[in-house]
N, C-alpha and C positions, 0 to 999 in steps of 0.2 A: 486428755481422754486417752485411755489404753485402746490401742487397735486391735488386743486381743482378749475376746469371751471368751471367759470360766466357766458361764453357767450353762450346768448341765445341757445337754442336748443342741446347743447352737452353733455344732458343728456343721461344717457343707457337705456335699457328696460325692465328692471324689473317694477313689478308693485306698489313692495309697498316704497313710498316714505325714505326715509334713510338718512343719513347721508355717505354710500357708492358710489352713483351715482352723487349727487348732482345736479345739475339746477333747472330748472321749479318745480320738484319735493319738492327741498327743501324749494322753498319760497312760496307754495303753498297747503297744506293739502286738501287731498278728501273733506276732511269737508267744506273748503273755496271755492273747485271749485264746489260743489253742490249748495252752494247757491248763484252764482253765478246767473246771466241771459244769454239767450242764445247770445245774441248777445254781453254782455261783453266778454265772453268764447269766443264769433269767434272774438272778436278785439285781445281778450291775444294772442289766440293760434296764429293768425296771429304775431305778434310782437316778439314772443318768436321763431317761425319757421323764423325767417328771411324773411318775407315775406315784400317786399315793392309796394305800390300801387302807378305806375305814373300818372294813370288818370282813372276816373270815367263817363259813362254818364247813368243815369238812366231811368229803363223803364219809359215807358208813366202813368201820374196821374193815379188813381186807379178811375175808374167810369167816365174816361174819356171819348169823343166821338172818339178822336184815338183809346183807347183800347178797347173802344167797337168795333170797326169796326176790329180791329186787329185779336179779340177775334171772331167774324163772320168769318174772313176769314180760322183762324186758323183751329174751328172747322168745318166748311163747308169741307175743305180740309179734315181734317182725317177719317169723315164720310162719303166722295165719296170713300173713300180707302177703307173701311168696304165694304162698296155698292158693288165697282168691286170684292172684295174678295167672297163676299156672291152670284153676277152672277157668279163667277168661279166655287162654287160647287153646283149653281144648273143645269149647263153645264155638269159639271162632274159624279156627283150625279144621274142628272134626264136622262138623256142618257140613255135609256131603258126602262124609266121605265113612265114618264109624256112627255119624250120627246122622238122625234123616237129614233131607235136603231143604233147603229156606228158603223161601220164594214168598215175595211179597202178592199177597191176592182180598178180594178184600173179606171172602171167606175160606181162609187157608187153610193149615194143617194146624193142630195143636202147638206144633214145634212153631212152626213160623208166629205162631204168635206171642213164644215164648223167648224166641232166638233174641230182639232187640233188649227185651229189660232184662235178660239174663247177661249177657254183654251191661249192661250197663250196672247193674246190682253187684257182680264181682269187682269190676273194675274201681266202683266206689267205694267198697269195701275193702279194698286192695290199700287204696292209697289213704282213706281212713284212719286202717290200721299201722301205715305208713309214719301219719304225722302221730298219731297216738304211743306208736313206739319212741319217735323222737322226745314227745315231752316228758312220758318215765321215765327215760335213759336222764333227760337234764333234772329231773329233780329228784330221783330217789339214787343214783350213781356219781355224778360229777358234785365236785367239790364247789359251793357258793361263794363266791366275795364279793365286794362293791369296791371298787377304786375309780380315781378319776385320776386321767391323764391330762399333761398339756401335750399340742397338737405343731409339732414341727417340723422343719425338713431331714430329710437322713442322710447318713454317713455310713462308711465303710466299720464302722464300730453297732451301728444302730442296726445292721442287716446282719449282723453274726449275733449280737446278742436278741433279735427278734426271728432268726431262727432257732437259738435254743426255746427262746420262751413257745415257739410253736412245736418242737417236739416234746418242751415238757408239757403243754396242755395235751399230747397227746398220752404220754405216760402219766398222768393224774386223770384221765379219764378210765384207767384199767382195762383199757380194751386187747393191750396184750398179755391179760392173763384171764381176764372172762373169755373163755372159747367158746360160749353157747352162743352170746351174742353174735361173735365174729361171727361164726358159722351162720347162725340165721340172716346176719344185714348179708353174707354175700347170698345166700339163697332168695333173699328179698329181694336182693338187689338183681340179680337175674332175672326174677320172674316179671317185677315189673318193665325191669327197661325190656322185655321182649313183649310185653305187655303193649306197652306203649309204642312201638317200633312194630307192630303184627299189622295193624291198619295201615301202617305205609304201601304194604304189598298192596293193594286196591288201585294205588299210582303211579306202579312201577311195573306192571305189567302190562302182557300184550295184549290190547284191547283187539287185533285183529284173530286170538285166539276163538278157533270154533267161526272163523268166518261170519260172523256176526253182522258185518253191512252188507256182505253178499247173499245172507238166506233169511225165508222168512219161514212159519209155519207150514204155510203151505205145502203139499206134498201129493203123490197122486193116489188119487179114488180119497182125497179128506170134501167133505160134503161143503157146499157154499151156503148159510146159513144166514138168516137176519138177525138183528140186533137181539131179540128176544130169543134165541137159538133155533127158529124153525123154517127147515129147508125150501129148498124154491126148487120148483119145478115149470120145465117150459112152457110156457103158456099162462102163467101166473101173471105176467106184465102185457101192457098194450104196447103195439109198436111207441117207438118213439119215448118210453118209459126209461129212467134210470132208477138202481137200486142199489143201496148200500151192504157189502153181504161178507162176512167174515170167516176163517175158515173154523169148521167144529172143531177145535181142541178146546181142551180146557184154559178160560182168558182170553178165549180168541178175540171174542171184540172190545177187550181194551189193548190190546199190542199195538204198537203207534204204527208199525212198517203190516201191517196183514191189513188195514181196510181196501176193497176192491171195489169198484162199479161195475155192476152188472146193468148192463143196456141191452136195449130190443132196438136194432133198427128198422126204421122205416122204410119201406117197400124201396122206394126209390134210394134208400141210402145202400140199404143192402143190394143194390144193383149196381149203385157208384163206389163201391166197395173195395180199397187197394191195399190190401193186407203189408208189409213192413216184409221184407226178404227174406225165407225162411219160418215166415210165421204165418202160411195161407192158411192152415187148417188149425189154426189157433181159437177160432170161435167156434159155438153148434148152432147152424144153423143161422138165425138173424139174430143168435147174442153173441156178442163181445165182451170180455171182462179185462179191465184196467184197472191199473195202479189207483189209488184215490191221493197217492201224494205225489205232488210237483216235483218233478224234477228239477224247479228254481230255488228252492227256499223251504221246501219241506211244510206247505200251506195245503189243505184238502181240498181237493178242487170239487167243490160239493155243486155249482152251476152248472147249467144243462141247457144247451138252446135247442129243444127237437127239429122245430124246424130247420133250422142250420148245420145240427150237427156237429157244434161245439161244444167245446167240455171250460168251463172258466174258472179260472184261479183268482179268489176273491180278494189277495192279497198285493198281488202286483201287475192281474191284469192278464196274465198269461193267457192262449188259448191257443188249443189244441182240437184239430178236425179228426171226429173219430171215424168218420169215410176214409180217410187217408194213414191208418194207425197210428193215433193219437198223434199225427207229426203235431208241433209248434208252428203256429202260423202268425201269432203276435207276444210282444210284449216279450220282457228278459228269457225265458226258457229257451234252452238250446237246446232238450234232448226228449224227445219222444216218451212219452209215459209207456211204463213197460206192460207188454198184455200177456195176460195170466192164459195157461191153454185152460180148456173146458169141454166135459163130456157130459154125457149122465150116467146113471148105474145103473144099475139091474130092478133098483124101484124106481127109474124115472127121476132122479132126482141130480142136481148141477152138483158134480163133483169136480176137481181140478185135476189134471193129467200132470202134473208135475208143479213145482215150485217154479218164480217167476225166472225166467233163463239171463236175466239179469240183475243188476242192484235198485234196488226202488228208493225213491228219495230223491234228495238235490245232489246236484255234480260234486265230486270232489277229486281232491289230486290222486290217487291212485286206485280210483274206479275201475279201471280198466286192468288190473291186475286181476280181480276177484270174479 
């Protein structure tokens, strides 16, 4: 038995030719496959790879009136794809700022209800046209054949001739002398990867931009309001009464951080009454208003014991004496539910003297910044 294979392609892959590996290598020198042409390179390395061709149909003449028109359609197509990519982020983009503003409600603006399927109808349309440009380009430009290869390991013979064979598929696909194409895949090719890469900014910004855990709606002389949006005025509750009351903006009472308690204390509570440092004229008269979310866990502490004068957090138990400003008196909570000040106006009715002087919500690691 010969210790050395002839047949094509069962050379190893080392790179420098020998008398150890033998094949392509050996009848071959760097030196002969440099000077070779590119297209003799992609006929060897074809022949050498085992590669056999059952049939051929070639693209269209070069300057022809097919591939001119081919070459229209192709391009046309990958620069509508650019186009929807480029409306997607000026959708995206100009939303706030040349275009109205977007805010989810659930009876919004015209825009806001237009902003998500417009984002979505370019963007689909974008990459649509994307795969639609691809399959023109492969059937009315690139040249067809069908060949079947055998499947071996490679050599320093096998990596020179399967680079030419990859530059000549790029010069048999005409793409350096169709310039309309070129020109649209790179303008394609921008719009969507900025396309695609535009919603990453949603993750990589500063979420503490606009102070956002430190403020709520609230603000002073905005009216305290029920669910149905109508205002409360003193006397409206009996002692001992608690009320859910949100501030009049618009959405006020679905904003997760603006629900408040408004309580009436009872005679004797508002006499054992020990306001939190700096916040003694935080209430009017025998009402107080509180935070309605936990400082443990961000749960609505919607329980109310009047007789006792506790506030209870249904989810882990927490309670909070609102004789003593909202301190925590059980269960995981360590931080005081924050109290809202409160006045009324000029028609008698509970307006807020400012936004809460703190962050409302559960603790977190740099609360104390904000």
């Amino acid at each position: 038995m010969s210790t050395r294979e002839t047949r094509p392609g069962s050379a190893g892959g080392e790179d420098t030719p020998g008398p150890l590996h033998g094949g392509p290598d050996d009848d071959y020198t760097p030196e002969q496959l440099a000077a070779m042409r590119r297209e003799e390179l992609d006929l060897l390395g074809a022949r050498y790879d085992g590669v056999e061709v059952l049939h051929v149909d070639p693209g269209p003449e070069p300057g022809s009136a097919i591939e001119r028109r081919a070459v229209r359609q192709v391009g046309w197509t990958f620069t509508l794809a650019g186009v929807f990519a480029f409306l997607f982020l000026v959708v995206y983009v100009g939303s706030g700022w040349f275009l109205p503003e977007w805010s989810w409600a659930e009876e919004g603006s015209t825009w806001s209800a237009l902003f998500t399927p417009l984002l979505g109808l370019f963007m689909g349309l974008s990459l649509a046209l994307v795969g639609a440009g691809l399959v023109l380009y492969t059937k009315k430009l690139l040249p067809h054949e069908t060949a079947v290869q055998d499947k071996h390991d490679g050599s320093h013979f096998d990596r020179v001739t399967s680079g030419a064979t990859l530059v000549g598929g790029y010069h048999n696909s005409g793409l350096p002398r169709r310039k309309l194409i070129t020109r649209s895949l790179g303008f394609m090719g921008a719009g969507v990867g900025i396309m695609l890469l535009a919603p990453l900014g949603g993750l990589i910004k500063n979420p503490n931009t606009g102070n956002p855990l430190g403020r709520t709606s609230w603000a002073e002389g905005v009216r305290l309001v029920r669910d149905d949006g109508s205002p409360v005025r003193p006397g409206d509750q009996e002692p001992g009464s608690l009320e859910t009351v949100f501030p009049a903006v618009p959405g006020g009472n679905r904003q997760s951080d603006a629900a408040t308690m408004l309580i009436r204390l009872r005679p004797e509570q508002f006499e054992a009454d020990q306001p939190r440092e700096g916040q003694a004229d935080f209430g009017y008269g025998d009402y107080v208003a509180y935070s309605k979310i936990c400082t443990h866990a961000g749960c609505p502490v919607s329980l109310y014991e009047q007789e006792t004068g506790r506030i209870l957090c249904p989810c882990h138990q927490s309670q909070f004496d609102v004789s003593q400003g909202a301190k925590p008196i059980f269960g995981p909570a360590t931080r005081s539910l924050p109290q809202l000040p409160i006045t009324v106006d000029d028609e008698g009715f509970f307006v807020a003297r400012s936004d809460y002087i703190e962050a409302v919500g559960p603790t977190y690691w740099n609360r104390e910044r904000i």
